[in-house]
mmJSON file of the N, C-alpha and C atoms, coordinates in Angstrom:
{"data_MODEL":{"atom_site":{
"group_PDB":["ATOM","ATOM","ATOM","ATOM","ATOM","ATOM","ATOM","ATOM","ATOM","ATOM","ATOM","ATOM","ATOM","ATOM","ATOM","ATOM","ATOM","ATOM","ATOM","ATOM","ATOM","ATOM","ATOM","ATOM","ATOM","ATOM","ATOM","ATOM","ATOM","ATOM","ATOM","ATOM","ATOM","ATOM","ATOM","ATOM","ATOM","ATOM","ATOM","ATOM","ATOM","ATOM","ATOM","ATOM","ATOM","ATOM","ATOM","ATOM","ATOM","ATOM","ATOM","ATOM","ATOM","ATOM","ATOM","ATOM","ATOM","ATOM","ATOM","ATOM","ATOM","ATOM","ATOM","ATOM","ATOM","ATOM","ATOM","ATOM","ATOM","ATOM","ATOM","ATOM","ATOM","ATOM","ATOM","ATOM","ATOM","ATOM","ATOM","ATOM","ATOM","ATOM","ATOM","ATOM","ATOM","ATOM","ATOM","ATOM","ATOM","ATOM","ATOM","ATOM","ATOM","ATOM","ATOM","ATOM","ATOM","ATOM","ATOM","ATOM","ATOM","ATOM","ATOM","ATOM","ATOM","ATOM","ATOM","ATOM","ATOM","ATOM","ATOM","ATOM","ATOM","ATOM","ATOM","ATOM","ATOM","ATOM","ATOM","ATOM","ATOM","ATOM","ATOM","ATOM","ATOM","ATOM","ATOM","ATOM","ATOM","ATOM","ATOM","ATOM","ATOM","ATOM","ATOM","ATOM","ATOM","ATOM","ATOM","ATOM","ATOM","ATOM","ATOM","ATOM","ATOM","ATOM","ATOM","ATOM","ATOM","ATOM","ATOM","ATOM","ATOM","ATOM","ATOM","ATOM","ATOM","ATOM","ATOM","ATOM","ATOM","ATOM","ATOM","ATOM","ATOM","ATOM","ATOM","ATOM","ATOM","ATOM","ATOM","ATOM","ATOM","ATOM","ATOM","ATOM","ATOM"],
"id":[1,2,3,4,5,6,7,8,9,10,11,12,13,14,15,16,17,18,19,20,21,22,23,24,25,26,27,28,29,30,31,32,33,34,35,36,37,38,39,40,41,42,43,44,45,46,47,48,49,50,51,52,53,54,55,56,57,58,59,60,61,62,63,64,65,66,67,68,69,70,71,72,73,74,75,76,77,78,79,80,81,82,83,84,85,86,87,88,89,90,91,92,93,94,95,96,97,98,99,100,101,102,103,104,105,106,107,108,109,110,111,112,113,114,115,116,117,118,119,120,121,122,123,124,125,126,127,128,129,130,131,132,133,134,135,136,137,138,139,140,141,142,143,144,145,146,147,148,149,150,151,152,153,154,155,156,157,158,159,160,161,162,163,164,165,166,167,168,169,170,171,172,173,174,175,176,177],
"type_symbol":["N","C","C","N","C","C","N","C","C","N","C","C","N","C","C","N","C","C","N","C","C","N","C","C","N","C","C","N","C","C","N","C","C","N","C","C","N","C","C","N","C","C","N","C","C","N","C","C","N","C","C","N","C","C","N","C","C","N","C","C","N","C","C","N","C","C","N","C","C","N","C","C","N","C","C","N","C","C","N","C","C","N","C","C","N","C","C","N","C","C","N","C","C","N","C","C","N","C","C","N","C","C","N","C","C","N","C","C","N","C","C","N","C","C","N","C","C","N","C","C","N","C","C","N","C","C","N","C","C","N","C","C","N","C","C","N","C","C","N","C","C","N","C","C","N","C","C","N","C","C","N","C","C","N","C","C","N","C","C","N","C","C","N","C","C","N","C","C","N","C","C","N","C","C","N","C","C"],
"label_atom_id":["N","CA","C","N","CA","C","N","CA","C","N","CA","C","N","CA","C","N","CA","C","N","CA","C","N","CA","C","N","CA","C","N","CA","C","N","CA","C","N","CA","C","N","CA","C","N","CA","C","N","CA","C","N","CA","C","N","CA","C","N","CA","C","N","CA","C","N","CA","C","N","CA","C","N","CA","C","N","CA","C","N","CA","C","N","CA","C","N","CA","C","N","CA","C","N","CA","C","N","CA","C","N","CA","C","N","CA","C","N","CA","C","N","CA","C","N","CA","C","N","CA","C","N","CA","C","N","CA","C","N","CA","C","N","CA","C","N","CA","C","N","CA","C","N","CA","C","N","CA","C","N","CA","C","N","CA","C","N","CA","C","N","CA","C","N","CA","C","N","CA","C","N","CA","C","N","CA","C","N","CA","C","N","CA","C","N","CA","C","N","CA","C","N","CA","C","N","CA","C","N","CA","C","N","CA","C"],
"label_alt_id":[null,null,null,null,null,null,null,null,null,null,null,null,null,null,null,null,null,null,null,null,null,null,null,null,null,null,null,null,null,null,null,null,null,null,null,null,null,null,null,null,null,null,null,null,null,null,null,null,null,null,null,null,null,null,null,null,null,null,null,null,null,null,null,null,null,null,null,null,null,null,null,null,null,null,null,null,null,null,null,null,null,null,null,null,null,null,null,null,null,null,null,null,null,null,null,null,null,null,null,null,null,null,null,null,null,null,null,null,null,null,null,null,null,null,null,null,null,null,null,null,null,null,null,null,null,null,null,null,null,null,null,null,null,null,null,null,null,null,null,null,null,null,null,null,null,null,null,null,null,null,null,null,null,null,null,null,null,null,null,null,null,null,null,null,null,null,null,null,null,null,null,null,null,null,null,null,null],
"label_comp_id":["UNK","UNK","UNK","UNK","UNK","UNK","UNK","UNK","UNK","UNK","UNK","UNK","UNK","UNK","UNK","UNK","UNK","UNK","UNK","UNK","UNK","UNK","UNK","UNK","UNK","UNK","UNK","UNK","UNK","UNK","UNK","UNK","UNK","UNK","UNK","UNK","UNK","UNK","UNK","UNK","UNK","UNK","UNK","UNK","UNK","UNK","UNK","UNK","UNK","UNK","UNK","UNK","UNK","UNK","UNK","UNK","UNK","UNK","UNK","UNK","UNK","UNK","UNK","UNK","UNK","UNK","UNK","UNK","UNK","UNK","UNK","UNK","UNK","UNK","UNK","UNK","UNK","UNK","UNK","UNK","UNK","UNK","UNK","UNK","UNK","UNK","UNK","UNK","UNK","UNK","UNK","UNK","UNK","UNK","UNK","UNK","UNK","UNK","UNK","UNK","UNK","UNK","UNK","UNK","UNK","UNK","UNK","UNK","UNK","UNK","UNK","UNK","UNK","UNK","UNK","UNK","UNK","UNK","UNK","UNK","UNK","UNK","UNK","UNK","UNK","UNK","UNK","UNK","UNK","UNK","UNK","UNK","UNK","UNK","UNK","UNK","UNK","UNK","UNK","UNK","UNK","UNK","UNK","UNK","UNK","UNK","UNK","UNK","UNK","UNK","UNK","UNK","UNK","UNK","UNK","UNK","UNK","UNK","UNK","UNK","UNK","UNK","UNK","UNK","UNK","UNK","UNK","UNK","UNK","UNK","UNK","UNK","UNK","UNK","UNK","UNK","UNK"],
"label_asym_id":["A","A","A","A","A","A","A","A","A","A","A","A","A","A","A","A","A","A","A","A","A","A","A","A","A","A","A","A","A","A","A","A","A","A","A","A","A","A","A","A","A","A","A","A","A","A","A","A","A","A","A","A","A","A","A","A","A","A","A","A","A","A","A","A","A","A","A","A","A","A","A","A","A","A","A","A","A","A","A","A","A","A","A","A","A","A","A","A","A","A","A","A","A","A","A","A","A","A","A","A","A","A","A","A","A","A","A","A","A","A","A","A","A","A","A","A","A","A","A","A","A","A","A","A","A","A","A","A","A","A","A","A","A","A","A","A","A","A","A","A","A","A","A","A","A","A","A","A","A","A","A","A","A","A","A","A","A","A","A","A","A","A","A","A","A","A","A","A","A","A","A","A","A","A","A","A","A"],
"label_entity_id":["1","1","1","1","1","1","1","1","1","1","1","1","1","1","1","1","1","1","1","1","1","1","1","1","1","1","1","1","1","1","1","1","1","1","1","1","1","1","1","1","1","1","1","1","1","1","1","1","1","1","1","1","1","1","1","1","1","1","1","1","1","1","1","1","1","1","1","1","1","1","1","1","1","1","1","1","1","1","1","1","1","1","1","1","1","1","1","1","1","1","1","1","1","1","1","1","1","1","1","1","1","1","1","1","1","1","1","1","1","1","1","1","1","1","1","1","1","1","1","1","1","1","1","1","1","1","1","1","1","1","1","1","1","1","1","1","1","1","1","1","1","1","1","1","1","1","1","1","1","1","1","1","1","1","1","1","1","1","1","1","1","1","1","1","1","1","1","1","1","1","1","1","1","1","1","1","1"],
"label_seq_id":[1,1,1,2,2,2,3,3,3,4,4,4,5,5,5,6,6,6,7,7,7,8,8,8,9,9,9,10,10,10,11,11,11,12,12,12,13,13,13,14,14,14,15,15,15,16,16,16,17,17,17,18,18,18,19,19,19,20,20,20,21,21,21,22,22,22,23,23,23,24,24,24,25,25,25,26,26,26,27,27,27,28,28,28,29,29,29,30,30,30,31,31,31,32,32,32,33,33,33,34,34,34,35,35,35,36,36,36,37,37,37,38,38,38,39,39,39,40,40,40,41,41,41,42,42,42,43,43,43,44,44,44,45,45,45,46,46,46,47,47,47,48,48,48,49,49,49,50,50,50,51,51,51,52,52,52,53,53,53,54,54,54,55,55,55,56,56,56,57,57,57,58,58,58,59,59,59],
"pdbx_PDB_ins_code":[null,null,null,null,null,null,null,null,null,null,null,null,null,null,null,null,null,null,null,null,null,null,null,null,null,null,null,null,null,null,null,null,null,null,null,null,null,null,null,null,null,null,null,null,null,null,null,null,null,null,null,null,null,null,null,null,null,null,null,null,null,null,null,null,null,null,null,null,null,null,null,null,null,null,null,null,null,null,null,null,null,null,null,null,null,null,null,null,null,null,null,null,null,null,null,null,null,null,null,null,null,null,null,null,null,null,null,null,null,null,null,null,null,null,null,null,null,null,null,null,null,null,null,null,null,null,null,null,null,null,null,null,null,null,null,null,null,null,null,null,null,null,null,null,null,null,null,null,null,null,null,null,null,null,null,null,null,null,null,null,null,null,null,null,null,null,null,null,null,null,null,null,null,null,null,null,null],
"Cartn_x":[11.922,11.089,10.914,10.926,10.849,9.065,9.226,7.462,6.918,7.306,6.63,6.199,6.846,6.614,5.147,6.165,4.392,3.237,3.178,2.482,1.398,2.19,2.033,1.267,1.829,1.36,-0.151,-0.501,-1.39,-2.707,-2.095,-3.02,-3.995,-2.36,-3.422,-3.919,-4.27,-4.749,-6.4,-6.24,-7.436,-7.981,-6.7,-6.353,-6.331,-7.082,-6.481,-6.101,-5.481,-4.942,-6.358,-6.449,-7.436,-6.965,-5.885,-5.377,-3.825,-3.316,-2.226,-1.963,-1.148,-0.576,0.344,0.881,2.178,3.285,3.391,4.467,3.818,2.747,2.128,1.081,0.7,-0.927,-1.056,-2.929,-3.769,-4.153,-4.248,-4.64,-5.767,-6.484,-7.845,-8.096,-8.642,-9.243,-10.651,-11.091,-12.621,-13.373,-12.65,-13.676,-13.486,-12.773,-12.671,-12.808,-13.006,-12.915,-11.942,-10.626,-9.357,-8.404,-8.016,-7.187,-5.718,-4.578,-3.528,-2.495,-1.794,-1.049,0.183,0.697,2.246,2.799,4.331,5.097,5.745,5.712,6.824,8.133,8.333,9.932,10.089,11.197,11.478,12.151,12.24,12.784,11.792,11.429,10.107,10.991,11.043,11.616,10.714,11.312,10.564,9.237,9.603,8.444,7.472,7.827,6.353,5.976,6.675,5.936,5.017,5.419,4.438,3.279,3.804,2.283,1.459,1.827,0.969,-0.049,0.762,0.066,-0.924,-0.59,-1.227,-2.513,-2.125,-2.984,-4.348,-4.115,-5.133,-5.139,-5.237,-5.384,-4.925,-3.626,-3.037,-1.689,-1.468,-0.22,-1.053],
"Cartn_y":[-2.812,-3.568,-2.731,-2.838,-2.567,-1.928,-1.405,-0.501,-1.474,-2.31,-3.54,-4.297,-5.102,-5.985,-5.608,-4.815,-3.952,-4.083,-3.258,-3.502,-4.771,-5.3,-7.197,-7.552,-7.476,-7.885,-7.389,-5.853,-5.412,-5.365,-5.888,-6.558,-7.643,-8.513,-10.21,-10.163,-9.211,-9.068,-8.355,-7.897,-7.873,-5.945,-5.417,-3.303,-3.283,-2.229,-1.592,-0.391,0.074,2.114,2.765,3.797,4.752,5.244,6.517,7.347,7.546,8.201,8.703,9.696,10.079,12.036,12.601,13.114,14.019,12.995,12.903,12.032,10.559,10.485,9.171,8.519,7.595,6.974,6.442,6.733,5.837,4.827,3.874,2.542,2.447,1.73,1.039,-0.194,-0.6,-2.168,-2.226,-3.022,-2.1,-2.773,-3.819,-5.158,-4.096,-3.555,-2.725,-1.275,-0.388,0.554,1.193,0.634,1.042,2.293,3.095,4.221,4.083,4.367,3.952,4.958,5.739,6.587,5.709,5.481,4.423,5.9,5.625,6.946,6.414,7.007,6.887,6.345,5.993,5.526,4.36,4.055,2.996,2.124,1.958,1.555,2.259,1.116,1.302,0.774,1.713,1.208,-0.133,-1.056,-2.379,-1.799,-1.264,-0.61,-0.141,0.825,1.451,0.689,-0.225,-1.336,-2.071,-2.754,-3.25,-2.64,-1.26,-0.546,-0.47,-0.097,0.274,-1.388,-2.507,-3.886,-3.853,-3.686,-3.933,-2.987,-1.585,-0.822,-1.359,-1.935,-2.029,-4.066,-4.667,-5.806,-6.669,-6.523,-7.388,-7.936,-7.956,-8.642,-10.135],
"Cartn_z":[1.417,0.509,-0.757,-2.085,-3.337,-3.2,-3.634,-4.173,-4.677,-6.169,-6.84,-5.824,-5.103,-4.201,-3.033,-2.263,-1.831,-2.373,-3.857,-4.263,-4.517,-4.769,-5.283,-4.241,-2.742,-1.663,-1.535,-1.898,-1.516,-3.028,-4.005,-4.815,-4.31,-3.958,-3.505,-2.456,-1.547,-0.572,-0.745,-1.854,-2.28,-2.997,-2.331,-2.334,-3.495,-4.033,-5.462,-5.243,-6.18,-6.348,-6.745,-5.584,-5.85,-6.843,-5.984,-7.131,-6.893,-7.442,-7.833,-7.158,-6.542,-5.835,-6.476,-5.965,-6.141,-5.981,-4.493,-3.992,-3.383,-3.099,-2.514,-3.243,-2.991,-4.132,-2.998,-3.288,-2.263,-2.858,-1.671,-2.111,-0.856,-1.574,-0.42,-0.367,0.573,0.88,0.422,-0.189,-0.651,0.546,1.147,2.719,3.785,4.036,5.023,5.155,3.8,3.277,3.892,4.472,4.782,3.406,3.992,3.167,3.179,2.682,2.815,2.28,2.228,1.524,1.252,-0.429,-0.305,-0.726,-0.303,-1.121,-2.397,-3.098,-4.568,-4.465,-3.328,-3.55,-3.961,-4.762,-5.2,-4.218,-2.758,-1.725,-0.68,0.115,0.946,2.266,3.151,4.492,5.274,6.236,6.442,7.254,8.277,9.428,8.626,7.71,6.991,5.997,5.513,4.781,5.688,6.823,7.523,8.16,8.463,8.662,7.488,6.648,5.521,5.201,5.539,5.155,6.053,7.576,8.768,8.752,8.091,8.256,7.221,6.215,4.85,5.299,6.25,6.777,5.472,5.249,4.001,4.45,5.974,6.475,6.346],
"occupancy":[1.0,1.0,1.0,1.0,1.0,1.0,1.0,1.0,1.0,1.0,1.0,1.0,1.0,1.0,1.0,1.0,1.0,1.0,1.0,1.0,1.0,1.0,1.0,1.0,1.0,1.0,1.0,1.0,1.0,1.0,1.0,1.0,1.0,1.0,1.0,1.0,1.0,1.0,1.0,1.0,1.0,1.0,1.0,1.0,1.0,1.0,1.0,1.0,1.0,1.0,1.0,1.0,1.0,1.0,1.0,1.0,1.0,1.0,1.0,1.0,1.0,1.0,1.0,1.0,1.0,1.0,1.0,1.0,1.0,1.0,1.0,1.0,1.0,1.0,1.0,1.0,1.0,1.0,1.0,1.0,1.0,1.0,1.0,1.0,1.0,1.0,1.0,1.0,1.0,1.0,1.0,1.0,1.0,1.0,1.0,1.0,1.0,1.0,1.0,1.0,1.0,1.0,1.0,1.0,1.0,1.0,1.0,1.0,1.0,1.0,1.0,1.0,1.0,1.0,1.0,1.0,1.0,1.0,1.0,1.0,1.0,1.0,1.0,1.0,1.0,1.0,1.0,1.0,1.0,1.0,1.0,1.0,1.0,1.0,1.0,1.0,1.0,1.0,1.0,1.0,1.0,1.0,1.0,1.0,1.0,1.0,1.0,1.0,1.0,1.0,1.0,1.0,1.0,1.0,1.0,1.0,1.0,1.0,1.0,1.0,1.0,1.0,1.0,1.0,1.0,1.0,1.0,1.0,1.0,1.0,1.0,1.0,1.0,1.0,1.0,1.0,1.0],
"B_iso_or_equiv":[0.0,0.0,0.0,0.0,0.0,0.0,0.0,0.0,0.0,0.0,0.0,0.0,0.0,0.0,0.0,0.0,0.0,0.0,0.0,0.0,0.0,0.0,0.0,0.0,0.0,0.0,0.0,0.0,0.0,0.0,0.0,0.0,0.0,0.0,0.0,0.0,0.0,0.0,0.0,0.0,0.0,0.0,0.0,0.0,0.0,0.0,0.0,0.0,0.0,0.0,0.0,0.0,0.0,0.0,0.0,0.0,0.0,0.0,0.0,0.0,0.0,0.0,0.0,0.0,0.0,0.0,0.0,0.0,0.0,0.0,0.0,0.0,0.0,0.0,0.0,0.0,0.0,0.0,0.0,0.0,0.0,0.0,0.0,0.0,0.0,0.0,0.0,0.0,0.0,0.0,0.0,0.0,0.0,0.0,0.0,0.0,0.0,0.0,0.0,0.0,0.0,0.0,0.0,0.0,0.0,0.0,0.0,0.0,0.0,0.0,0.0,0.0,0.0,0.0,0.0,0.0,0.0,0.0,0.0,0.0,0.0,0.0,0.0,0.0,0.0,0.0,0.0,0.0,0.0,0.0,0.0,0.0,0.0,0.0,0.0,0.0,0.0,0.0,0.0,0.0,0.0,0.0,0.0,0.0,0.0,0.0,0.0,0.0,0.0,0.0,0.0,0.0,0.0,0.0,0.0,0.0,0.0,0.0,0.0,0.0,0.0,0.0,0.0,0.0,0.0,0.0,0.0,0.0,0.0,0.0,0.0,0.0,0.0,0.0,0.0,0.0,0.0],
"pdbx_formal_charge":[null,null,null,null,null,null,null,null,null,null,null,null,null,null,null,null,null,null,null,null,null,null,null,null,null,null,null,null,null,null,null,null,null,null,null,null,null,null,null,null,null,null,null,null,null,null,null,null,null,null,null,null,null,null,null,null,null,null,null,null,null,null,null,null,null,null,null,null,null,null,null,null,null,null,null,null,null,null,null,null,null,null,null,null,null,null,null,null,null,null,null,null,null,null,null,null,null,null,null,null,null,null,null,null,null,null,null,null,null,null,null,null,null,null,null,null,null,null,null,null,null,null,null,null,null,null,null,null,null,null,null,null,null,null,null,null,null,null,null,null,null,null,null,null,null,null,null,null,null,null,null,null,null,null,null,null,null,null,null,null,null,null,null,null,null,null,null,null,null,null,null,null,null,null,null,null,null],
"auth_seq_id":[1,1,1,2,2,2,3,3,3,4,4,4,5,5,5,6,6,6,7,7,7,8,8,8,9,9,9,10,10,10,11,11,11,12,12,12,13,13,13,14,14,14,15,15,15,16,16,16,17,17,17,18,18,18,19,19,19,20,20,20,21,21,21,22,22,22,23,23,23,24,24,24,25,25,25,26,26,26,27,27,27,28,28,28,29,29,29,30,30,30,31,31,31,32,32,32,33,33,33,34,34,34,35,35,35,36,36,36,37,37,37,38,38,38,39,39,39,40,40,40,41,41,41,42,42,42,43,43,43,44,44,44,45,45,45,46,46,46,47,47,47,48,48,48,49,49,49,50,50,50,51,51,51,52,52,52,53,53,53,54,54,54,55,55,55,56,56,56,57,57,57,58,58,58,59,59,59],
"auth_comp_id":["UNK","UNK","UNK","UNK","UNK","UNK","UNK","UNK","UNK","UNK","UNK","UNK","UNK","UNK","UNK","UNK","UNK","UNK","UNK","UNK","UNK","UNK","UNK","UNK","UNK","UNK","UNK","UNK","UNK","UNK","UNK","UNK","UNK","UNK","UNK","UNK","UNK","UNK","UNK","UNK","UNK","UNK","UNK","UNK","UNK","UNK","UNK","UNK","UNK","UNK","UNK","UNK","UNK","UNK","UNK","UNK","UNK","UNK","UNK","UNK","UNK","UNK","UNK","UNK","UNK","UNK","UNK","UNK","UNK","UNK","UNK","UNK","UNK","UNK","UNK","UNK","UNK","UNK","UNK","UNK","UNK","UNK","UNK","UNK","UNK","UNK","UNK","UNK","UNK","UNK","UNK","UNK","UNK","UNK","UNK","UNK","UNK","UNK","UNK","UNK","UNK","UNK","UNK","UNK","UNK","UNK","UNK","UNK","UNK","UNK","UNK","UNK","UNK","UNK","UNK","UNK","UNK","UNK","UNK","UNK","UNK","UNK","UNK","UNK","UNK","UNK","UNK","UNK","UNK","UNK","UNK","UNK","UNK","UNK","UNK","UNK","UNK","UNK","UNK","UNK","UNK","UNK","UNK","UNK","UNK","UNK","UNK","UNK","UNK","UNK","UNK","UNK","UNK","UNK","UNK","UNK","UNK","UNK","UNK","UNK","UNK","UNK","UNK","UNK","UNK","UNK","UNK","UNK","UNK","UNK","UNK","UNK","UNK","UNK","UNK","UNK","UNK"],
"auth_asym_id":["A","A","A","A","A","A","A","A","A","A","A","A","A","A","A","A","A","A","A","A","A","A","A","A","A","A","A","A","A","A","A","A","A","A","A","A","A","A","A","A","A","A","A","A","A","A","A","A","A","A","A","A","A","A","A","A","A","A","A","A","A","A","A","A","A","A","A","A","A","A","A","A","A","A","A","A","A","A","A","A","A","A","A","A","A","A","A","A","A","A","A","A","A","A","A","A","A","A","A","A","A","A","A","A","A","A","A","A","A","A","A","A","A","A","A","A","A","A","A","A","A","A","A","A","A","A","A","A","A","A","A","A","A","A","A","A","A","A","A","A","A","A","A","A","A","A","A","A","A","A","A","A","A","A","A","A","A","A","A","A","A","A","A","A","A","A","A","A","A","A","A","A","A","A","A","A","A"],
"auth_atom_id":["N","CA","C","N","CA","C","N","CA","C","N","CA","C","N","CA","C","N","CA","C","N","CA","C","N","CA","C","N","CA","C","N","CA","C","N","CA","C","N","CA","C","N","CA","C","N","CA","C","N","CA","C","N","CA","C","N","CA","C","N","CA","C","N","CA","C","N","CA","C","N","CA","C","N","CA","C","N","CA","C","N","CA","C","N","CA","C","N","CA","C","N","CA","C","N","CA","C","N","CA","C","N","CA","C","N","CA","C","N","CA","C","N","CA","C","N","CA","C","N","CA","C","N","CA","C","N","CA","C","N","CA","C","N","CA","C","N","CA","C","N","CA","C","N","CA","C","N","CA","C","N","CA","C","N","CA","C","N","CA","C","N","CA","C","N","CA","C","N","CA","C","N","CA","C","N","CA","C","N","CA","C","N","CA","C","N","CA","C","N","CA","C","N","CA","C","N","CA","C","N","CA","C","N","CA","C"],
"pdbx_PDB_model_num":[1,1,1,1,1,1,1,1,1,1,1,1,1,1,1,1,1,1,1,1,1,1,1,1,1,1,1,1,1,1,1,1,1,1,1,1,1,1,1,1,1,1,1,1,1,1,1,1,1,1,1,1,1,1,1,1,1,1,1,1,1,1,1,1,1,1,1,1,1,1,1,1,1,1,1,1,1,1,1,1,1,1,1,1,1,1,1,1,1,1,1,1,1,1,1,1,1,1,1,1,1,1,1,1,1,1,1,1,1,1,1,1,1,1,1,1,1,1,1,1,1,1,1,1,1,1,1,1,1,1,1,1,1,1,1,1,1,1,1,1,1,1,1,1,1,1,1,1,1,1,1,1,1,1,1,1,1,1,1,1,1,1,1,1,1,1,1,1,1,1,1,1,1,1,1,1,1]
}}}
């Protein structure tokens, strides 16, 4: 899955970007106060895309 896309997903779900890292940015749920580390890649493997959704309740 593309980083944009992810992203996108975890906008309309309601997550914004905390912050920024090195190599990862956190994103949070602010309903769940869920934490999320995405990595920088411009190609997001499927499994850790879906955790990362599942984890921040945005599947």
């Amino acid at each position: 899955m593309k980083r944009r896309d992810l992203e996108r997903r975890l906008r309309r779900a309601g997550c914004y970007l905390k912050r920024e890292g090195a190599s990862h940015s956190l994103w949070i749920n602010p309903r769940t106060g869920a934490i999320e580390a995405v990595p920088r890649h411009s190609e997001i493997k499927e499994p850790l895309a879906r955790k990362i959704l599942r984890n921040l309740n945005a599947a």
